[in-house]
C-alpha positions, 0 to 999 in steps of 0.5 A, a space after each residue: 893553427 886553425 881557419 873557420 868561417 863564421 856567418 856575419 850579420 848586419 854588414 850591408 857595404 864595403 865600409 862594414 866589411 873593412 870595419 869587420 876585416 879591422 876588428 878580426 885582424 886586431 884580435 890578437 892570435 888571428 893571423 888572416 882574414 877574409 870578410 866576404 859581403 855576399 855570403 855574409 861570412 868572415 873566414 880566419 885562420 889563427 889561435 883566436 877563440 870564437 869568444 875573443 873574435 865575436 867580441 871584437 865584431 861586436 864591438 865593431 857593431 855587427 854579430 858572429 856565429 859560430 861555425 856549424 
């Protein structure tokens, strides 16, 4: 199992950090999540691809980065 922490964009409150902590821990392979609004970060720890986790937040309405 791994855990990256990837750069979100476009969270602005607590409702978008719920939306995005949804999104990410309704990707199947993710087994924990983090969404930290001030650092605008998302740390997951799971089997998950980036391309099945960013799709997932970007369907939530906000954008990920991959881990540099």
């Amino acid at each position: 199992m791994n855990t990256h922490t990837y750069r979100v964009t476009g969270m602005t409150c607590g409702g978008c950090v719920r939306h995005v902590d949804k999104a990410l821990r309704n990707t199947p392979g993710v087994t924990e999540v983090a969404v930290d609004l001030t650092s605008g970060t998302a740390k997951v720890t799971g089997t998950a691809s980036f391309g099945a986790l960013s799709a997932a937040v970007a369907e939530a309405g906000y954008q990920m980065t991959e881990p540099a």
